[in-house]
Structures are given as C-alpha cells and as structure tokens.
MARDREN-387033 format. One record per residue (C-alpha): residue in three letters; x, y negated, z. Coordinates in pm, whole numbers, plus 32768, in hexadecimal, padded with zeros to 4 digits. Example, Ala and Ser with C-alpha at 12.3 -4.5 7.8 and 13.67 -1.06 7.14 Angstrom:
<atoms>
ATOM   rest      u      v      w
ATOM    ALA   84CE   81C2   830C
ATOM    SER   8557   806A   82CA
</atoms>
This chain:
<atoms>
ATOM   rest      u      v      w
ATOM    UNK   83BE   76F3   6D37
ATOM    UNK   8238   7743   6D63
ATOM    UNK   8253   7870   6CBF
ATOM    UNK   8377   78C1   6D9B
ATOM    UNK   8298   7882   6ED7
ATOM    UNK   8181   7935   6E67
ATOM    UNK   8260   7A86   6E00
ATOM    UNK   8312   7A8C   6F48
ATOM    UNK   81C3   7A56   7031
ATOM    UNK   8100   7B6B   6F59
ATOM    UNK   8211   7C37   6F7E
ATOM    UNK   822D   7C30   7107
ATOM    UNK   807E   7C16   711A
ATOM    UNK   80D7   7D7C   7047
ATOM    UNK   81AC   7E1A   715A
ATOM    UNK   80F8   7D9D   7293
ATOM    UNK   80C3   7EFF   72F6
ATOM    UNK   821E   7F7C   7280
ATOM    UNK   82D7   8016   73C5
ATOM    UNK   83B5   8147   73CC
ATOM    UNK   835A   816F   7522
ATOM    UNK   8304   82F3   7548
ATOM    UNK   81A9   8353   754F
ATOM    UNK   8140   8356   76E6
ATOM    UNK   8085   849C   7761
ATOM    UNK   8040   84CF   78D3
ATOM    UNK   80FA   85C4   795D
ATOM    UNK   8033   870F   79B9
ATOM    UNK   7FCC   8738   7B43
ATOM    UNK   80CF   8830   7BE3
ATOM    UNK   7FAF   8885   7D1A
ATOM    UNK   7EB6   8972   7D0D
ATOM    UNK   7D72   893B   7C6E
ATOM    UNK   7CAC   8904   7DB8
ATOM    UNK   7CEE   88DD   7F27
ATOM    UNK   7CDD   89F8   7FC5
ATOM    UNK   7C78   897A   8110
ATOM    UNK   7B57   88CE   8043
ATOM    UNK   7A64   89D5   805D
ATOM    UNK   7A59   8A22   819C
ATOM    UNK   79A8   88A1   81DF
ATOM    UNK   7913   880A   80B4
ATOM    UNK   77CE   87E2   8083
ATOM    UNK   771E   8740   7F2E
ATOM    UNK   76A2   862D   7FE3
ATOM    UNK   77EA   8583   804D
ATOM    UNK   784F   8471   7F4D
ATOM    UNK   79A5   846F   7F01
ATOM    UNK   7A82   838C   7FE0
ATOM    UNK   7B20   82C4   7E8B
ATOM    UNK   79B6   8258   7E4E
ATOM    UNK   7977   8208   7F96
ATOM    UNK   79EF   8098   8040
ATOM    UNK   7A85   806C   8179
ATOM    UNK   796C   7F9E   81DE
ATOM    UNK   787F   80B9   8171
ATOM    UNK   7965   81CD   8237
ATOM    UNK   795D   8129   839C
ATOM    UNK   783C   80F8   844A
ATOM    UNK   7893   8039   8559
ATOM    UNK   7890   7EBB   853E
ATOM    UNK   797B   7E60   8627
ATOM    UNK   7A6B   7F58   8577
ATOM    UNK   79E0   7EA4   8421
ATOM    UNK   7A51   7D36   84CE
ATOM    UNK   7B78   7D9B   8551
ATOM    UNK   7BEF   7E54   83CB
ATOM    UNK   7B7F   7D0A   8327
ATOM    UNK   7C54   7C50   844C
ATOM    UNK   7D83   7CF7   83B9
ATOM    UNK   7D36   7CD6   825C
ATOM    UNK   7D4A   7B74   8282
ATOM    UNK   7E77   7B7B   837A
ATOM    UNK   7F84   7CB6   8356
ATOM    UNK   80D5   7C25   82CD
ATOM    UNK   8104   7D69   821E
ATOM    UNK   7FEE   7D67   8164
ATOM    UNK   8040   7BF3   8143
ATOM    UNK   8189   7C5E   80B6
ATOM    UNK   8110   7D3B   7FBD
ATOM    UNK   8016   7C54   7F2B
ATOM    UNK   810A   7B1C   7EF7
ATOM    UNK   81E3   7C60   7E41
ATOM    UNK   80D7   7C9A   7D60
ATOM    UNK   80AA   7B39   7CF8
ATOM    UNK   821E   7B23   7CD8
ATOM    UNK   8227   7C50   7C0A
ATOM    UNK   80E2   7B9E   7B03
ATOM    UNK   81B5   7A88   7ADA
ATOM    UNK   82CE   7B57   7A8F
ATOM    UNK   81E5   7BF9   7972
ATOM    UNK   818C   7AB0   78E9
ATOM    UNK   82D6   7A48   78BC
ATOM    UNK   834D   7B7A   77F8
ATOM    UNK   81CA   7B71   7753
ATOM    UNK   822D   7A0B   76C9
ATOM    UNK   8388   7A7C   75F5
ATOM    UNK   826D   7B44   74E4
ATOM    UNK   81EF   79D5   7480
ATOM    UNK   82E6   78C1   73F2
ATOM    UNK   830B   779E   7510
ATOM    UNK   82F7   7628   745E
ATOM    UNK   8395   7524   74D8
ATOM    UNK   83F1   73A7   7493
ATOM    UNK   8533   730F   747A
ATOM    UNK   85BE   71AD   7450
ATOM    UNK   8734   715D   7408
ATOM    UNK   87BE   702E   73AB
ATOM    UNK   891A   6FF0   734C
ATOM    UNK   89E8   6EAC   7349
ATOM    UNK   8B54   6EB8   72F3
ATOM    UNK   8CA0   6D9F   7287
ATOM    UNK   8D51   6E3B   7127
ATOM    UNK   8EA2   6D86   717F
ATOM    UNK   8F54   6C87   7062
ATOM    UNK   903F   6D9A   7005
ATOM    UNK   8F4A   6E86   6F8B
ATOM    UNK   8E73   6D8E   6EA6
ATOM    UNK   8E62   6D0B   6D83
ATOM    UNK   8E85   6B94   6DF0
ATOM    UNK   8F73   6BCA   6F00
ATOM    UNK   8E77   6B34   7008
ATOM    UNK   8DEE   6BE3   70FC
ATOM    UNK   8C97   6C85   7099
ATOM    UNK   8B61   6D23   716D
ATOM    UNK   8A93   6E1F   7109
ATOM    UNK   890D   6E5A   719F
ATOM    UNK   8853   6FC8   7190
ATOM    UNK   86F5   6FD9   7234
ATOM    UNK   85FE   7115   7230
ATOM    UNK   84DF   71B7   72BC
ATOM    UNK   849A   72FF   727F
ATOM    UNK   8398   7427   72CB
ATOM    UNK   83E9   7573   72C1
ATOM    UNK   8447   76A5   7337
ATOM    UNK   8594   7749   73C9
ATOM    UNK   860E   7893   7369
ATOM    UNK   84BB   7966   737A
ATOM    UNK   8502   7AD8   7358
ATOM    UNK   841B   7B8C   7235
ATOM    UNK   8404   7CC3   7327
ATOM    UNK   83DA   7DAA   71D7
ATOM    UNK   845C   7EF8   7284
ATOM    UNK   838E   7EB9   73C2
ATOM    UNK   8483   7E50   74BE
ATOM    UNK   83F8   7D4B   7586
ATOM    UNK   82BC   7DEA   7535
ATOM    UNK   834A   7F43   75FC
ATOM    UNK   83D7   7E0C   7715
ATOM    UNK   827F   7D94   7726
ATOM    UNK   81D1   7ED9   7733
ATOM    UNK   82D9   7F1A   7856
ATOM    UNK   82B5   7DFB   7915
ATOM    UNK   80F1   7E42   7925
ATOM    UNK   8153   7F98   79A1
ATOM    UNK   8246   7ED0   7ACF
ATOM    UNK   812F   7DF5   7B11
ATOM    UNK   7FEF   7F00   7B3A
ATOM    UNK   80CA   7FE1   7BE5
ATOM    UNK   8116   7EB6   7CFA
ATOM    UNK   7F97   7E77   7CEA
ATOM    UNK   7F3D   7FE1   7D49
ATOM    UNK   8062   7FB5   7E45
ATOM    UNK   7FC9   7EBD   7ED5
ATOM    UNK   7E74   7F5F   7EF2
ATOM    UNK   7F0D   80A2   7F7E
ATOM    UNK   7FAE   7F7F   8082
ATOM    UNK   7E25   7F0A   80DB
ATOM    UNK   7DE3   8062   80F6
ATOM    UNK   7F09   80B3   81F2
ATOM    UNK   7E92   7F85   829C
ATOM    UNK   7D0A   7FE5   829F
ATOM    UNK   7DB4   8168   832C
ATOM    UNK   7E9B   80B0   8446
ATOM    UNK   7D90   7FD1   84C5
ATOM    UNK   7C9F   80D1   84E1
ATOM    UNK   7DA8   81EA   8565
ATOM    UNK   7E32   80E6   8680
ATOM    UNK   7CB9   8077   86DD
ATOM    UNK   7C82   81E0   870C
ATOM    UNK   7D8F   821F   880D
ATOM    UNK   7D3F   80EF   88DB
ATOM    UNK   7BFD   815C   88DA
ATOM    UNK   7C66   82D9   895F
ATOM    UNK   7D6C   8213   8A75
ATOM    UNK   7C5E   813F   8AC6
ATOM    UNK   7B78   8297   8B01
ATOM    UNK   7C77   8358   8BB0
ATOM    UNK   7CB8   820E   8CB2
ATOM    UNK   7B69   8224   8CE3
ATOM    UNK   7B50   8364   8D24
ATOM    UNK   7CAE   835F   8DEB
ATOM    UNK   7C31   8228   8ECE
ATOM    UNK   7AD0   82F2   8F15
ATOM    UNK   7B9E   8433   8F7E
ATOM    UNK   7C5E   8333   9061
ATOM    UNK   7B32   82A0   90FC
ATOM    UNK   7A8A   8427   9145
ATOM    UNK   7BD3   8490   91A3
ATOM    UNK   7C0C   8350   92B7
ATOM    UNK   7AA7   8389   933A
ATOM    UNK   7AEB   8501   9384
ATOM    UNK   7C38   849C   9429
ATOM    UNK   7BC5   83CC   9501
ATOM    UNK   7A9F   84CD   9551
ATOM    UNK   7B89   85D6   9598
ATOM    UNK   7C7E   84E5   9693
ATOM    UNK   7B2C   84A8   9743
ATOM    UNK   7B06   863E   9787
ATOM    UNK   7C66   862F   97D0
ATOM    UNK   7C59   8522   98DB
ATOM    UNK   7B12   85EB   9977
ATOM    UNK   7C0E   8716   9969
ATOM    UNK   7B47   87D4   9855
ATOM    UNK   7C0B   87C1   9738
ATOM    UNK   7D7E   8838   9731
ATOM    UNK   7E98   876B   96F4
ATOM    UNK   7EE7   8812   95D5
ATOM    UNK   7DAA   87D4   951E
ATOM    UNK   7DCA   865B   955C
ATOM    UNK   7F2C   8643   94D6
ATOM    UNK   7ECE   86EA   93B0
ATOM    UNK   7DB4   860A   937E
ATOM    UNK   7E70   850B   9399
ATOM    UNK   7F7B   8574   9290
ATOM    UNK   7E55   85C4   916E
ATOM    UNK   7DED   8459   91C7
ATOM    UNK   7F3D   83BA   919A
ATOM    UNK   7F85   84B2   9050
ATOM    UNK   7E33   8403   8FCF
ATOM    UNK   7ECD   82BA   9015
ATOM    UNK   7FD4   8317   8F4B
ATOM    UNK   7F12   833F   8E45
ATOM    UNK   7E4B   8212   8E60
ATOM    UNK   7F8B   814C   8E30
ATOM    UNK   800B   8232   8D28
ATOM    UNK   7EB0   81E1   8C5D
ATOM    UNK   7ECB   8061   8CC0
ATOM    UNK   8006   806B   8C1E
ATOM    UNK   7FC4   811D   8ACE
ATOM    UNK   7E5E   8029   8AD8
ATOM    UNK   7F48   7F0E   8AD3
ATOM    UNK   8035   7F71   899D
ATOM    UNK   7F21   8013   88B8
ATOM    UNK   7E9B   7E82   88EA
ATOM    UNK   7FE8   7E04   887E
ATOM    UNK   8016   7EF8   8764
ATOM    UNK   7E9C   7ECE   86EF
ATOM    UNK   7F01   7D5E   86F5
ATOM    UNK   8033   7D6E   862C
ATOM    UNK   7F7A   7E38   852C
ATOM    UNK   7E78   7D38   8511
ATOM    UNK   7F5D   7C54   84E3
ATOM    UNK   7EAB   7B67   85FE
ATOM    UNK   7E0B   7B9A   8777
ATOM    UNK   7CDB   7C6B   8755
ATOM    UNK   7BA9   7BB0   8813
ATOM    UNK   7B4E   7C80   894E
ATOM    UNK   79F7   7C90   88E3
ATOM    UNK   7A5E   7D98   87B0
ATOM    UNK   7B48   7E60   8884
ATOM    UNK   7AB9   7FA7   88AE
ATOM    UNK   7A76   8062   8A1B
ATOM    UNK   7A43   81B8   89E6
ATOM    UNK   7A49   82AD   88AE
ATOM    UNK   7914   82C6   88BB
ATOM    UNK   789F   818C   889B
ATOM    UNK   7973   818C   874E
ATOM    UNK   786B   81D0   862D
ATOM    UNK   787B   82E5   8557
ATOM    UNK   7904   82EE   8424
ATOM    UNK   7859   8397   82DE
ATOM    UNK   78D1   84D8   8250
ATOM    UNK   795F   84BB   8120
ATOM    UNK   79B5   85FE   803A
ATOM    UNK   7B60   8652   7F72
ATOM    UNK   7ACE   86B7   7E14
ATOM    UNK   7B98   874E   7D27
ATOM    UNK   7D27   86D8   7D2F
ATOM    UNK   7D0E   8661   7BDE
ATOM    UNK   7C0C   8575   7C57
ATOM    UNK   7C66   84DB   7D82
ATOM    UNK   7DF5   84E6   7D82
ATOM    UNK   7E04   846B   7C06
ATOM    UNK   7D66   832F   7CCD
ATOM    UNK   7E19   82BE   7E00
ATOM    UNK   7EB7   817D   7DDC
ATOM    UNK   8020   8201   7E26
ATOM    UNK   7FD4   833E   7D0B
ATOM    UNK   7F7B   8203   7C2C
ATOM    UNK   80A3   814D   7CA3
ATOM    UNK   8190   8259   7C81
ATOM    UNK   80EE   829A   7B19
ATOM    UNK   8129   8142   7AB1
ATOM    UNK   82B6   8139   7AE5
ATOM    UNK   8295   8275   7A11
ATOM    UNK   81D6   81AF   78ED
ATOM    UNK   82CB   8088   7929
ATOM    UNK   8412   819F   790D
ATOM    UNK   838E   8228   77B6
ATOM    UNK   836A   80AB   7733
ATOM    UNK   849E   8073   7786
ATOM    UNK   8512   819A   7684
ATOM    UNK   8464   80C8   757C
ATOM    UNK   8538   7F9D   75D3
ATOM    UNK   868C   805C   75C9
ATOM    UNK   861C   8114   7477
ATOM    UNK   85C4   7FAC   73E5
ATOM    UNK   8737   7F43   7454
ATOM    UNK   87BD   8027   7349
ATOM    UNK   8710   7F43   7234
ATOM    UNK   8768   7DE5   71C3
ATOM    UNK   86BE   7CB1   727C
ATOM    UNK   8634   7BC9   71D9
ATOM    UNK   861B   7A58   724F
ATOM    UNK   8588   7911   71A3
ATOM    UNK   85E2   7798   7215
ATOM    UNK   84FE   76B2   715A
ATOM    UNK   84C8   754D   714F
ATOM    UNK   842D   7400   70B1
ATOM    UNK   8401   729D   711B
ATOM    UNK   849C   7175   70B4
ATOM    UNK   85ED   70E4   7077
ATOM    UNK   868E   6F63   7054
ATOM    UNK   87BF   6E86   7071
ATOM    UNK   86F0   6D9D   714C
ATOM    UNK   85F6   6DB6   7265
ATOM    UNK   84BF   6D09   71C8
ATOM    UNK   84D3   6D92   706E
ATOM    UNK   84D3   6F0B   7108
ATOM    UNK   8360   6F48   70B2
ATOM    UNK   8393   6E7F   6F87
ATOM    UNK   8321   6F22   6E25
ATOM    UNK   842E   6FFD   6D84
ATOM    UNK   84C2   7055   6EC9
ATOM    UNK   8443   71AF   6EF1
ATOM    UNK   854A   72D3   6F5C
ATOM    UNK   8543   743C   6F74
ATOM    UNK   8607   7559   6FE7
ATOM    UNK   85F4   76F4   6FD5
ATOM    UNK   86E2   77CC   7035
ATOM    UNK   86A1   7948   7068
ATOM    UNK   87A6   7A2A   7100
ATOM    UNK   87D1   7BBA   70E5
ATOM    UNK   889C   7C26   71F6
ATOM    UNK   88F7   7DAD   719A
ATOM    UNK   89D7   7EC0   729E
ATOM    UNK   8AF9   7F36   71E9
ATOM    UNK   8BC3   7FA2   72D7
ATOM    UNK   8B7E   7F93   7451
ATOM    UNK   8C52   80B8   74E2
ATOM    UNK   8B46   81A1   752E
ATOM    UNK   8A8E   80A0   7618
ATOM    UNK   894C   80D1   7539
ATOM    UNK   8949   8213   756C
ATOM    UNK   8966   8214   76BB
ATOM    UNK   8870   8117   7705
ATOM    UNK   878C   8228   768B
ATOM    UNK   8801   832D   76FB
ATOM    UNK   87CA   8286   7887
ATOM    UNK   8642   8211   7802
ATOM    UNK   8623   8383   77CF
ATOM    UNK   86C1   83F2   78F4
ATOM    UNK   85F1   82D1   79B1
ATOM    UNK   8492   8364   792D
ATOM    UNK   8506   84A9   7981
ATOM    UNK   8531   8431   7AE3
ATOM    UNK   83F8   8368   7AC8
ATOM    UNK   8360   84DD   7A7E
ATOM    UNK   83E7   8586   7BC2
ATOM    UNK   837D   847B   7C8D
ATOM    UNK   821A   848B   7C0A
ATOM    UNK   8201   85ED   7C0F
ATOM    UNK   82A0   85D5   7D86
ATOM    UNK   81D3   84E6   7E03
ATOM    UNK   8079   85DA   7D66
ATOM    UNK   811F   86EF   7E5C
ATOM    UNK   810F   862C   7F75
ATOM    UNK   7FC8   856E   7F2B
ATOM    UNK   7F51   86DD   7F21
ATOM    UNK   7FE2   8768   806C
ATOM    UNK   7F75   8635   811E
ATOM    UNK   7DC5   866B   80CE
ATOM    UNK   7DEF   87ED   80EE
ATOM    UNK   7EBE   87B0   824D
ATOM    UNK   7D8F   869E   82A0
ATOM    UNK   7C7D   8784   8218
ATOM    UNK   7D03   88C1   82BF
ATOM    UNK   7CD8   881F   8422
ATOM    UNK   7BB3   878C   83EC
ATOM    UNK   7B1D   88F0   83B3
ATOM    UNK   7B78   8917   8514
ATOM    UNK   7B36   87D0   85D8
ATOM    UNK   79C6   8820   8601
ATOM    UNK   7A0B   8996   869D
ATOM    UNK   7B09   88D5   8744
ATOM    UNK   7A2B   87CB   880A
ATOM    UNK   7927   88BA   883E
ATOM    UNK   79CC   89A5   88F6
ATOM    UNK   7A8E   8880   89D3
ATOM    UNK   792F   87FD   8A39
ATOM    UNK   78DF   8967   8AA2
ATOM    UNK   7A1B   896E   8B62
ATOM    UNK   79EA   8840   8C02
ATOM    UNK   7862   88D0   8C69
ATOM    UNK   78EB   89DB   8D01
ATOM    UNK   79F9   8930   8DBB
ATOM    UNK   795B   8852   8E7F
ATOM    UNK   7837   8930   8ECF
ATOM    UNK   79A4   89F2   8F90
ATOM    UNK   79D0   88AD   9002
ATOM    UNK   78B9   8868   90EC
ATOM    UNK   78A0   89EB   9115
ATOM    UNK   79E3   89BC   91BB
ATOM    UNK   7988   8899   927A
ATOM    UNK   7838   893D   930C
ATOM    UNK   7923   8A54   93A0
ATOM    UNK   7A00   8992   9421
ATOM    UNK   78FA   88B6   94C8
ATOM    UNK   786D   89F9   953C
ATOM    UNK   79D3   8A57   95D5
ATOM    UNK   79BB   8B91   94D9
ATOM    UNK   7B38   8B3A   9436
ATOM    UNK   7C5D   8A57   9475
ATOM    UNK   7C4B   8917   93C0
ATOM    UNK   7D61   899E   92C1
ATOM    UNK   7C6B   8A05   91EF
ATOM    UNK   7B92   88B9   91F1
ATOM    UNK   7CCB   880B   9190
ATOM    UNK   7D22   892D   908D
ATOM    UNK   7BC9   88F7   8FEC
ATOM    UNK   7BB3   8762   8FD6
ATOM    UNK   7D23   87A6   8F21
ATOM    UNK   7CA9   8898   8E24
ATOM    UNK   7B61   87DA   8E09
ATOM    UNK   7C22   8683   8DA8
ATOM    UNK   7D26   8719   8CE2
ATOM    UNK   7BCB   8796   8BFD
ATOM    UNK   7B44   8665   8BF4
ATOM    UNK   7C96   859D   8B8B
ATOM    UNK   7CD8   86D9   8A80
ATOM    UNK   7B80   8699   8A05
ATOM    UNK   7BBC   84FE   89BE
ATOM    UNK   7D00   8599   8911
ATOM    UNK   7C31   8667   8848
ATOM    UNK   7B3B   8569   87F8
ATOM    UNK   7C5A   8465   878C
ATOM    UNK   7CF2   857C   86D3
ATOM    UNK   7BB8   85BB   8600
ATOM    UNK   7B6A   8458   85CB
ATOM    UNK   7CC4   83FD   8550
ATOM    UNK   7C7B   8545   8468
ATOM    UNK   7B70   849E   83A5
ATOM    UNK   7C61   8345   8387
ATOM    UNK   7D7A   841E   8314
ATOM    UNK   7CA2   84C9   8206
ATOM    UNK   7BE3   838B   818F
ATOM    UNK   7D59   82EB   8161
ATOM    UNK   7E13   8424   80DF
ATOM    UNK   7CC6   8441   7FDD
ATOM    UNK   7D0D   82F1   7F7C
ATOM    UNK   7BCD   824B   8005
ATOM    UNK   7B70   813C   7F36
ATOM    UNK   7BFF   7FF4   7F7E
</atoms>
C-alpha cells in the first residue's frame, strides 16, 4: 500500500506540466507600424500616456477631487470591481480541483437481524462504528486537463481585471469629458448673460434717443429684438448649466460640492502633453487590448482541455481511520481500516461529441483571434483619429482668438458710427452678432481641444 502511494504521487509530481494545450503565440498586429498622424505632434520630451497616471495627467485639483470622488462612488465602476472579485473566486475554485480535498467522516450503523435469519432464532443486533480520513475521488490530471481548466480560468480572471481597469479608465475619461462641458456651458452663460447686460443697456439708450425723437423707431425695435434673442440664450445656457450638473453628478456617482465645480474653461488647468509611441507599444497595453488578449489565452486553454477529454481520467478515493462493533472500542488497538480504490474512466464511443468539443475550442480561439485582431484596428483608428486633430487644435484656437480680435474691434467701429449718425444701427447689431457668435465658436473650440487631450490620454491607455 505505501509503495502504491508513493508510485501514484511521483507519477502525477512527474506530469505537473503535462498539458496538450497548444503552444500560445500572440497574434501579429494587423495596423501599420506607426501612426501616421504621430509625426506631425510628437516631440521626445512627452512621456508616454501608459506611463503616465491620471493624477500625473490633470493638473487641476478640483478636477483631481472630483476624479477621486468618482473612484470611490460610480456604480459602474462599482460593478466591475465586485465582477472581478467574483471572477478570483471563480479561479480559486477551479484552482482547488489540481490538489486532493481531505475530509472527515463518521458513520455509525445500528441494525435488528430478525429471528428468522439467525442462528438461534432470536432476534439479533448488529453495531458498526467508524471514523475515517481521506480523500474523495481526486482526479490524477496526467494529460493536463484541469491543468488546461485552470490555465483557462487565470486567463477569465486577468482579462476581467484589465476590464475593470479599462472601466476606471472610462470613468477617469467621463469625469473629466463632462467637467469639461460644464465648464464650456458655464463660459458661454457667462458670456451669453454679459452680451445680455451690454445689449439691455444700449436698448434702453437707444429708447431714450427715441423718446427725444433722435433715434428711429426702427432702430429701437431692433434693439430690442438682439436683447430678447440674448435672453434666449441666457436661458438656453441656464438650461444646459443645469443638466451637465446632473450628468457630472451621475457620473460621479454622488453630488459634486459647489466649491469643485468649475466656472469657466479657463479656469480648468491644463493638462500635460503626453506623446502615441510606436503601436506596438502603447496598443499592446490598454487594458481592453489586455482584456481582449486574455479571452484569447483562456480560448486556446480550453483546446487543451477538450484534447485531454480524448484520454482516460484517472480518479483515486482513499481512506483510513478506524472501525468497531461498538462506540468506545472504535479507537481501540487492532481496529485500524483502510480503503483505496482508483478508477480509469476511458471514451470508447461517444458519437463524435469528442470531436466536436474540439472542433468548437478551435473554432472558439479562432474567434478569440478576430476579435483581438479587431479590436487592434480600432484601438488604432481611435489614437490616429485623436492624434490627427490634435495636429490641428492649436492652428485652430489661434486663429479663433484672431477672429474674435478683429471682430469686436468691427464692433465698437460700428458703434462709434452709429453714435456719430454715420450708419443705421443694422450694422451695430450685425457686428455684436458676428462678434458673439466668435466668441461662443471660440469656447467650442477650446472645449473641443481640451476634450482632445482626454480622448488621447484614454484611447493611449493612460495609466490607471
């Protein structure tokens, strides 16, 4: 019986690393070698966005309490955390069927032999008491198959780990994104509510003249309309102020203290530069390129597991303890027991199921494959699509600021003219238009360039 033990646990210590799970390689990158937007903008001394933290990226503190705010409350990101400790504990469970599991049992057994089945023709009883330790029907996993299960079930649980770091990394993107358009609404109310107050003064100006019979009707009704289509806009702005709240709120996953609400864009802090690399570098990292990797890793395990299927399985029950007709003589001397019973369990016939088991593991990874190589493609399109604008934001904003200059320098041209009864006031009113509209395209374009640099930090896959 030793020697039986001893042959049986060298033998599975001997084919620990036994799988016929096929050997993994990482599927070549079907992108380009570099980003061709890339050049246009790097420079050497960016640092690459996967090296660099959130809390490193933005600037701002309020924008840095408000991220941590949501880190701490967002359901979704909530969500998939509790999934990725679900997910562990499915690992350990699988993780445990490689290792024998021991256990203790008592039975006891008391039973009446009736008269016509003894010997004396009286009634007889009969006692049986044992305790025994052992173990239940461990599988020696020769030809790898829980092995391949196990190896399966890691890949499940690191690819719901990177999941749930490309979820804090959504989260660290939304916060920011939805910060950044409260901040523009709150700018262009501002700005709308400012244009209001100029445009109420001048109104009122102009009904003056009117009343002393120098200015015409006309120009009084049409100051009167700019004012109430500023108005409009003040409410429009008031409203949009008062949703980007609630949606920065449910992002957050909690109400956002007034003090870190922002009031301008430009009170927002910058944010640093930080430079794509090579594709090979940066997309082989993102937590959802991980992710997607993993189920690939987990779908060629699986192969290993429906190989092994083909081959018998081999299972041991073992026990000793200790066995008596009564209950105080059970640890007694001469009262040891033991028991060992291996089982080979071997396919013969199984009407092709074997076969295609496999065949849908290898159809699975093959999936697994397009999916990975898919998700590469778009990974790709989305930096070269973030870099590509960003080589324009700059030439963008500069030439906005310029426009807005020049705009209201025609702006109180106009109004000098008019003051000087040199034109109508048409074209003060077509002027403070064309002036505003600047201004609000130029928050636009400041928003847009702004939620660039989020977009490229996430779509780099900014460390986390």
């Amino acid at each position: 019986m030793k020697h039986t033990w001893i042959t049986l646990a060298g033998a599975a210590i001997a084919l620990t690393g036994c799988t016929l799970m096929p050997k993994y390689e990482r599927p070549s990158m079907p992108v380009a070698d570099a980003f061709p937007a890339a050049t246009k903008v790097e420079t050497p001394a960016e640092p690459s966005a996967t090296d660099t933290d959130w809390t490193e990226f933005f600037t701002d503190e309020k924008v840095k309490s408000v991220i941590t705010l949501a880190l701490q409350n967002n359901r979704d990101l909530r969500v998939a955390t509790l999934n990725v400790e679900k997910v562990a504990a499915y690992y350990r469970i699988q993780r445990s069927e490689l290792y024998p599991s021991v256990g203790v049992g008592a039975f006891g057994e008391k039973y009446r032999i009736p008269e016509k089945r003894t010997e004396s023709g009286r009634a007889e009883y009969s006692e049986t008491y044992s305790v025994n330790i052992g173990t239940t029907a461990w599988e020696l996993d020769f030809f790898g198959r829980i092995r391949s299960l196990n190896s399966a079930a890691l890949a499940r649980y690191q690819a719901t780990e990177e999941a749930g770091r490309a979820a804090q990394l959504t989260i660290v993107a939304a916060v920011a994104g939805s910060y950044l358009q409260l901040a523009a609404d709150e700018e262009n109310l501002t700005l709308a509510r400012a244009t209001l107050d100029a445009q109420l003064r001048s109104a009122d100006l102009i009904r003056k003249s009117h009343d002393a019979g120098i200015s015409t009707g006309l120009d009084l009704h049409q100051a009167q309309a700019q004012a109430e289509a500023s108005r409009a806009n003040v409410a429009r702005f008031s409203g949009a102020v008062a949703v980007d709240r609630n949606m920065l709120d449910l992002v957050v996953g909690t109400p956002v203290p007034a003090e870190l609400l922002p009031d301008a864009l430009d009170t927002v802090g910058a944010m640093r530069e930080v430079t794509a690399g090579l594709p090979s570098d940066v997309l082989l990292n993102r937590p959802d390129i991980l992710a997607t990797e993993q189920q690939l890793v987990a779908a060629n395990a699986n192969i290993g597991a429906a190989r092994a299927a083909f081959f018998p399985r081999i299972t041991l029950t073992a026990s000793t303890g200790t066995m008596d007709s009564s209950l105080s003589g059970l640890f007694d001397s001469g009262t040891r027991t033991w028991s060992f019973v291996p089982q080979i369990v071997a396919p013969l016939f199984a009407s092709g199921s074997l076969r295609s088991n496999l065949k849908a593991s290898q159809l699975d990874r093959d999936i697994a494959v397009a999916e990975y190589e898919k998700a590469i493609q778009v990974a790709f399109s989305e930096v070269n699509n973030a870099l590509a604008l960003r080589a324009t934001f700059t030439e963008q904003e500069d030439a906005q600021r310029a426009l807005v200059e020049e705009l209201v320098t025609a702006q109180r041209l106009a109004e000098a003219r008019y003051r000087a009864g040199l034109d109508g006031y048409l074209g003060v009113l077509v002027a403070e238009r064309a002036a505003y509209d600047a201004r609000r395209t130029l928050v636009g374009v400041k928003l847009a360039r702004q939620a660039n640099r989020v977009e490229l930090y996430k779509v780099l896959g900014g460390g986390v």
